[in-house]
Structures are given as C-alpha cells and as structure tokens.
Residue frames as qw, qx, qy, qz and C-alpha x, y, z in Angstrom:
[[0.507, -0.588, 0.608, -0.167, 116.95, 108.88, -207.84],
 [0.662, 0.203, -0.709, -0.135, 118.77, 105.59, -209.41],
 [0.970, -0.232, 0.048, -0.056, 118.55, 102.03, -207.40],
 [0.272, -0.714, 0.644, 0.042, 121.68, 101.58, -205.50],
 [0.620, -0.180, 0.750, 0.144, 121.57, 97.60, -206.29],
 [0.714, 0.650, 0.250, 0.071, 121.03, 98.10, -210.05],
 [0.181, 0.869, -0.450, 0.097, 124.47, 100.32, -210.01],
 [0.367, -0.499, 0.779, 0.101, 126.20, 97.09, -208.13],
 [0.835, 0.287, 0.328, -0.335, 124.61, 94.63, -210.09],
 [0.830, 0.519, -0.169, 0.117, 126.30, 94.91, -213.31],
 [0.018, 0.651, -0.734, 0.191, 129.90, 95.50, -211.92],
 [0.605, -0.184, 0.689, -0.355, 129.16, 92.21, -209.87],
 [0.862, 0.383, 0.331, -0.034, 127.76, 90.21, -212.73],
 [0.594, 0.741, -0.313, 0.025, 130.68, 91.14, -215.11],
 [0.264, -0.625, 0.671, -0.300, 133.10, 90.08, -212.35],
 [0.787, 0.021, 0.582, -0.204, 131.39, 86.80, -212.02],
 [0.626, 0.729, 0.156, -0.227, 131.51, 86.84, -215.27],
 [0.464, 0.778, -0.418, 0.072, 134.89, 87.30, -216.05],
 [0.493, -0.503, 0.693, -0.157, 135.98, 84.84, -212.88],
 [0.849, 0.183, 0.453, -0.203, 133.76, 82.13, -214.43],
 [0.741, 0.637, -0.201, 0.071, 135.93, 82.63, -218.40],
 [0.150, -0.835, 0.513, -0.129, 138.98, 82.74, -216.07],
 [0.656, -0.160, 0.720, -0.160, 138.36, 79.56, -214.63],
 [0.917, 0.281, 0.277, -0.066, 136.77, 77.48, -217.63],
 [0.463, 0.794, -0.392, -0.031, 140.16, 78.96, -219.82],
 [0.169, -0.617, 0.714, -0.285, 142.35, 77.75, -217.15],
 [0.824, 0.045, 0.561, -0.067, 140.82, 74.04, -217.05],
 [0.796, 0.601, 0.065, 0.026, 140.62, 74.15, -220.93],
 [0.443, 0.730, -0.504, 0.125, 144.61, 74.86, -220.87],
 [0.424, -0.429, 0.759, -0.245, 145.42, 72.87, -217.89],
 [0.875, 0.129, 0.448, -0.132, 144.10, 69.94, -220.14],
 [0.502, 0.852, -0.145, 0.038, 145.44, 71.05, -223.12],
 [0.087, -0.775, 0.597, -0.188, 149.14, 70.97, -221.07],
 [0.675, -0.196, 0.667, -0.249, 148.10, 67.14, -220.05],
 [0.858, 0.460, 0.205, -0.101, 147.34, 66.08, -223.15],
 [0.418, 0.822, -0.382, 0.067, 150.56, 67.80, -224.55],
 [0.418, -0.559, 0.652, -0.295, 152.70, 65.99, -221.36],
 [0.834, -0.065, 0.545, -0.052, 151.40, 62.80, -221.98],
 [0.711, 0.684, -0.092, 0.136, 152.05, 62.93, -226.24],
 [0.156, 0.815, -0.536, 0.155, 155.27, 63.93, -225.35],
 [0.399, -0.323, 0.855, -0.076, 156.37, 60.98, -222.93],
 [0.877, 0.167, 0.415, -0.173, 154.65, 58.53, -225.63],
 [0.570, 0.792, -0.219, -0.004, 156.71, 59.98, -228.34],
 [0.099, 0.691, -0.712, 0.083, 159.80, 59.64, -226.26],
 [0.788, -0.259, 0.537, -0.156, 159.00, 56.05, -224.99],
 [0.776, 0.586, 0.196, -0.127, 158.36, 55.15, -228.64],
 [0.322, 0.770, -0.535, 0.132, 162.11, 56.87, -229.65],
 [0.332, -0.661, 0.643, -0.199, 163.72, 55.28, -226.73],
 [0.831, 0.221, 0.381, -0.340, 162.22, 51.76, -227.52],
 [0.837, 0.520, 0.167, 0.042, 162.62, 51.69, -230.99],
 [0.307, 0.736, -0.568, 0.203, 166.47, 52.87, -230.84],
 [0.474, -0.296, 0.807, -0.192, 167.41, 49.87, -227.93],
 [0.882, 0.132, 0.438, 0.115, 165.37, 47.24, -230.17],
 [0.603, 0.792, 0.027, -0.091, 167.69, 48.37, -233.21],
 [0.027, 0.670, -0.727, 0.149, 170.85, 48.56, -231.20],
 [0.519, -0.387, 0.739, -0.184, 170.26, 45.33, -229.99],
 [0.864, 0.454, 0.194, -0.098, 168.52, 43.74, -233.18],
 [0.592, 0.725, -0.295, 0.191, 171.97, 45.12, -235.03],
 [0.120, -0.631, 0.733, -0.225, 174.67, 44.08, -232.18],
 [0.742, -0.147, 0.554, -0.348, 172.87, 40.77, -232.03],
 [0.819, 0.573, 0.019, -0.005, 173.26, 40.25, -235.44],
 [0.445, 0.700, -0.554, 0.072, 176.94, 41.36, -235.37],
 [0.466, -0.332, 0.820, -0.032, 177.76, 38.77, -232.30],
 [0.880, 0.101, 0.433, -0.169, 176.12, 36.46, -234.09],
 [0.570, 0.759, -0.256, 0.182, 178.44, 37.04, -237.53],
 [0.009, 0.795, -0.591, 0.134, 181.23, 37.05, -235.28],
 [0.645, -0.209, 0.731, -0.075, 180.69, 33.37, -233.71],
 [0.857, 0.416, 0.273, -0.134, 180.10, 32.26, -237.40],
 [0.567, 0.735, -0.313, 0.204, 183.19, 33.35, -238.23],
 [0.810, -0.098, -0.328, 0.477, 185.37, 31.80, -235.57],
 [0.033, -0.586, 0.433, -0.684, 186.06, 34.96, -233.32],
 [0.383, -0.252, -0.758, 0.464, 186.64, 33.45, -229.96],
 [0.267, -0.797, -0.479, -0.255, 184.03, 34.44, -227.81],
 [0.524, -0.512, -0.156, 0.663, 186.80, 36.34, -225.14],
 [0.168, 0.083, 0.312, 0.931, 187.30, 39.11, -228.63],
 [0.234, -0.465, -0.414, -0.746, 183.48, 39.59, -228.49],
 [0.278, -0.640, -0.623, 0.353, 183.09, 39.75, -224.49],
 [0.011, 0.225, 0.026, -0.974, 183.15, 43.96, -224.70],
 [0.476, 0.023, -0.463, -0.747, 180.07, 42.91, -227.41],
 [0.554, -0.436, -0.705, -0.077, 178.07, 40.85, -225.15],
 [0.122, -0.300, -0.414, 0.851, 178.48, 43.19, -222.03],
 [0.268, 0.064, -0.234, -0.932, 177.07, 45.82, -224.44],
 [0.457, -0.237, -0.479, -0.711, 174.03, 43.61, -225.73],
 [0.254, -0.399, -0.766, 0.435, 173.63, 42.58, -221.73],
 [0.084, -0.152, -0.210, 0.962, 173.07, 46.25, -221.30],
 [0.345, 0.128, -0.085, -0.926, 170.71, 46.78, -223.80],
 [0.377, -0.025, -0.917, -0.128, 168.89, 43.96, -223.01],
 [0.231, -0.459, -0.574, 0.637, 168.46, 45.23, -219.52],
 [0.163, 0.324, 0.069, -0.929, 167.29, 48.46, -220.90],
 [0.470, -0.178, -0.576, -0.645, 164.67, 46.95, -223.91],
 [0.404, -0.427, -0.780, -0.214, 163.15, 45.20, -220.98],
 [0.108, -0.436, -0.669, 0.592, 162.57, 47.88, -218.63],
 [0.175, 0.263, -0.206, -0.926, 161.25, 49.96, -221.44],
 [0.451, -0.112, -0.763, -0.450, 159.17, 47.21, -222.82],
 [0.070, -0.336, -0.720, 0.604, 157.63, 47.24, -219.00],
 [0.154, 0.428, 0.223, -0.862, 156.28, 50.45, -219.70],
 [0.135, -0.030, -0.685, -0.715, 154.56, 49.27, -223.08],
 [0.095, -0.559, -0.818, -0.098, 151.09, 48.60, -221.34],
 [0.067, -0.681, -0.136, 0.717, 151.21, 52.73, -221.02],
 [0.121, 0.637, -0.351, -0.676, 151.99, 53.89, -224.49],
 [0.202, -0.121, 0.850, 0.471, 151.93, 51.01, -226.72],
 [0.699, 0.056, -0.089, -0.708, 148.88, 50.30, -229.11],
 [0.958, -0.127, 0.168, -0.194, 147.14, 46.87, -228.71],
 [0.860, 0.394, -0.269, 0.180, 149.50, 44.89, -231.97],
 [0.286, 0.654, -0.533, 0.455, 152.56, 46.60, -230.49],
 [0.626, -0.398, 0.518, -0.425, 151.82, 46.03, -226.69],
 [0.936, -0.068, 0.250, -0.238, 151.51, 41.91, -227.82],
 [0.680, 0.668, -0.238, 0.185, 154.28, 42.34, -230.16],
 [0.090, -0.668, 0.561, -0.480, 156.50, 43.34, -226.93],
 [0.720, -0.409, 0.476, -0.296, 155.37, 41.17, -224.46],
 [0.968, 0.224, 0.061, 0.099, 155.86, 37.97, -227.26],
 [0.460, 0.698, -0.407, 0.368, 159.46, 39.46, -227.86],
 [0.314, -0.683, 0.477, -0.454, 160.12, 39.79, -223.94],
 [0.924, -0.178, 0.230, -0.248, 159.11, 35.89, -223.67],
 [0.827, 0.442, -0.142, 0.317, 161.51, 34.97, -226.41],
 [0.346, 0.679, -0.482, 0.432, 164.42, 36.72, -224.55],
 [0.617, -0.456, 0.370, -0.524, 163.37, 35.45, -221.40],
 [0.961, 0.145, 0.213, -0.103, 162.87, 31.75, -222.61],
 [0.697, 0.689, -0.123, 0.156, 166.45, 32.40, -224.32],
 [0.036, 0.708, -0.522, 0.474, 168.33, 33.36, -221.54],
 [0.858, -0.329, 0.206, -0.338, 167.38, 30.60, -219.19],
 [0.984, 0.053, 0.000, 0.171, 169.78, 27.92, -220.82],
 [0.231, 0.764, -0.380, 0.467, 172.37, 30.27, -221.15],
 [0.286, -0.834, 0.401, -0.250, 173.20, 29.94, -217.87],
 [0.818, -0.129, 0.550, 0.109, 174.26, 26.16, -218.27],
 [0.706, 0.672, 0.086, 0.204, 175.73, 26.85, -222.50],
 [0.860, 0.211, -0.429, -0.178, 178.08, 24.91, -223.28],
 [0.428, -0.366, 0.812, -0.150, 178.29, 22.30, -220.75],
 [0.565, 0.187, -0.727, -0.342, 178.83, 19.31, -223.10],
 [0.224, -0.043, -0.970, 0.081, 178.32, 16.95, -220.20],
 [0.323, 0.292, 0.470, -0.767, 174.97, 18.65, -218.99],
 [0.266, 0.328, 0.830, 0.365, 172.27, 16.65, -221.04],
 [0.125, 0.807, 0.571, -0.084, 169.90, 20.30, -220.29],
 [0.290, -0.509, 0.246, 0.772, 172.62, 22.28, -221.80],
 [0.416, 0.730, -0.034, -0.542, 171.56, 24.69, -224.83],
 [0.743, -0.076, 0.451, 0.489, 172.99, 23.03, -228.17],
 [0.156, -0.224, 0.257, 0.927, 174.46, 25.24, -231.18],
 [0.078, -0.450, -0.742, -0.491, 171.53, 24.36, -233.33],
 [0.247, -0.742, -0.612, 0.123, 168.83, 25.29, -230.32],
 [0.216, -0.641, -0.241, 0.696, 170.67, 28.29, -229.64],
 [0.130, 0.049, 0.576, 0.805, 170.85, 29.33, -233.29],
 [0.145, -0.491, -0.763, -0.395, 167.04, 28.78, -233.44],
 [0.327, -0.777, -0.511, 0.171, 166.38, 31.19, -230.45],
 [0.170, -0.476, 0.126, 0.854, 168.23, 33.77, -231.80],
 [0.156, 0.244, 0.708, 0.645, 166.52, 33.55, -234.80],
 [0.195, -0.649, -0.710, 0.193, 163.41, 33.44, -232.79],
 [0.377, -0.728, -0.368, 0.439, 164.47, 36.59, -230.95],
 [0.123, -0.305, 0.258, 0.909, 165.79, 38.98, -233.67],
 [0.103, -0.437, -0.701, -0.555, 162.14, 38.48, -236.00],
 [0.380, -0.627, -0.565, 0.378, 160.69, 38.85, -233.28],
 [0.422, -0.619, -0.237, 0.619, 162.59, 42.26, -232.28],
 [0.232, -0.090, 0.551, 0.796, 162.81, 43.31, -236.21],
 [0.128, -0.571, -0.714, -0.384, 158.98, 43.28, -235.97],
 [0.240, -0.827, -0.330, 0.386, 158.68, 45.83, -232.58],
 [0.216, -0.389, 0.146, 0.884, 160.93, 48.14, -234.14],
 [0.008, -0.369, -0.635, -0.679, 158.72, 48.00, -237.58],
 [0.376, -0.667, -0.623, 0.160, 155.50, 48.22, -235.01],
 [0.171, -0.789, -0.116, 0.579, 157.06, 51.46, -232.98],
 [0.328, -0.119, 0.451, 0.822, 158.31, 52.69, -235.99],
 [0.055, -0.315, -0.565, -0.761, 155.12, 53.16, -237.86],
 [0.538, -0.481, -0.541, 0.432, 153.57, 53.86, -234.36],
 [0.263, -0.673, -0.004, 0.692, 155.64, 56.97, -233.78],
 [0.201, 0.241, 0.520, 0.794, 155.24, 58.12, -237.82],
 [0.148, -0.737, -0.486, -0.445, 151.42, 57.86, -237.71],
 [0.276, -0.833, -0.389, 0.282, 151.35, 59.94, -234.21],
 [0.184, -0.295, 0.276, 0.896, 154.18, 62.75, -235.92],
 [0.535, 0.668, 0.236, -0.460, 151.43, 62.46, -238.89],
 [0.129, -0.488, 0.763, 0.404, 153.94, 61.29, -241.12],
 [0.641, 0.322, -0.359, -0.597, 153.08, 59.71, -244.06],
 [0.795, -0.320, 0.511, 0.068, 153.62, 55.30, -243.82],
 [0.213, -0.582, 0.729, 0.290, 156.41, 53.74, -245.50],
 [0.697, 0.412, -0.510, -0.290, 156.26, 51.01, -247.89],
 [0.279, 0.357, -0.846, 0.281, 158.22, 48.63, -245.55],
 [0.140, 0.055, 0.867, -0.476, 155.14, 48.41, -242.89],
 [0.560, -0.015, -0.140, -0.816, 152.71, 47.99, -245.06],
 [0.614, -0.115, -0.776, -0.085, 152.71, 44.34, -244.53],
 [0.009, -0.050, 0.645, -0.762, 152.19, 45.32, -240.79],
 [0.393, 0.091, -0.039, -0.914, 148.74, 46.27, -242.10],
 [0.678, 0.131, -0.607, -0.394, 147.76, 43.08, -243.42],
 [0.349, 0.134, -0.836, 0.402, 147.98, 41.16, -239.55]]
C-alpha cells in the first residue's frame, strides 16, 4: 500500500517550487526593465540637454557676430525669439539635472543657470542711456562671455557624460575636464 501524502507531496513541492522561480524571475526582470527605463530617460535628458546648450551656445554666438557687425537689432529679432526659446527650454531641462546629472555636471548647470539668470535681469532696462542701472555694451559683452564658457563647458560635461554611459571611448577635447 503507498502513503497517500507522499504521492501529493512531491507534485505540491514542485509547484511551490516552480511558483517561487516564477516569482523571483519576475522581480529579477521587473528590475532589470527599471533599470533599463531609467538609463533610457538619462540618456535622453543628456541628448536633449546637450543639443539646446549647443543650439543656444551657437545662436548666441551668431547674435552676438551679428551686433558686431552692425545688423540692426530689428534683422536679428526672428534670432532672439529663437534663442528666447531655447533659453526657456535649457532651463527647464537644466531643472531636471538634480535627476540625471553627475555631481561636476549638476554644479556646472546650476552655475550656468545663475549666469543666465543674473544676465537677463538688466536686460529688461538695456539700453536706457538715461537709466544710471541700465546694462552698458561693455557689461553686457562681459555676461555673454560669462554665459557662453560657461554653457561651452555643460555641453563638454554632458557630452563626455553621455559617451562614458554609451561606453564610448573619451575624446581628446574633455580631457581637460579630467583635470578639475
């Protein structure tokens, strides 16, 4: 005569068994999927980022070329609209930089955000000649200066940033990054 609970036993224990590999797989890919979710949105912050400070590092640079050459500033309002825009957009992306950034970058941003901040403030009085707290060409000259190094250094920063996390090899250009 066999033993009725020694015939349920093993069915029952292999079940358990196979509930229990179900379950630990299913955590071990549900992390796996998180991990993959989050890399992804850091990668794209990083892209998104570092293409706005570039458009705006290079349109800043060309308004500035244009006022140095005597284009009236009315030929280059379509080119100040634009680097309003992406002004507005580097700083709601540069919000998100205590999520994704590393430390250098994350201080690199916030010092960049101050400079455009601290830049834009006189603006709104530039160029009243009879306003004694009115920006002058020189000051503004110097806060653009300020604010493209500045913005020529976050792009280097996310740039070699979003290499090392692809695994990409680094560059020659950020090795001085290394040295800060």
């Amino acid at each position: 005569m066999t033993d009725p609970t020694g015939s349920l036993i093993t069915p029952v224990m292999s079940a358990l068994g196979a509930l229990i590999a179900a379950w630990v797989g299913t955590q071990l890919g549900l992390r796996k999927f998180r991990q993959e979710r989050a890399f992804d949105a850091r990668l794209e912050w990083h892209r998104n980022l570092a293409e706005t400070a570039k458009a705006l590092w290079n349109r800043t640079r060309a308004f500035a070329a244009f006022r140095r050459g005597g284009t009236p500033t009315e030929a280059a309002l379509p080119l100040v609209s634009e680097l309003g825009n992406l002004a507005f957009k580097f700083q709601e992306l540069a919000e998100l930089a205590s999520l994704y950034a590393t430390k250098r970058t994350h201080v690199a941003i916030r010092d960049v955000l101050a400079q455009m901040q601290g830049a834009a403030k006189p603006f709104a009085k530039y160029p009243d000649p009879d306003d004694p707290t009115a920006v002058t060409q020189r000051q503004s000259e110097e806060m653009y200066r300020n604010t493209t190094s500045g913005m020529e250094r976050v792009y280097d920063l996310l740039a070699r940033d979003l290499r090392e996390m692809l695994g990409l090899e680094r560059l020659d250009e950020h090795r001085s990054l290394d040295n800060e």
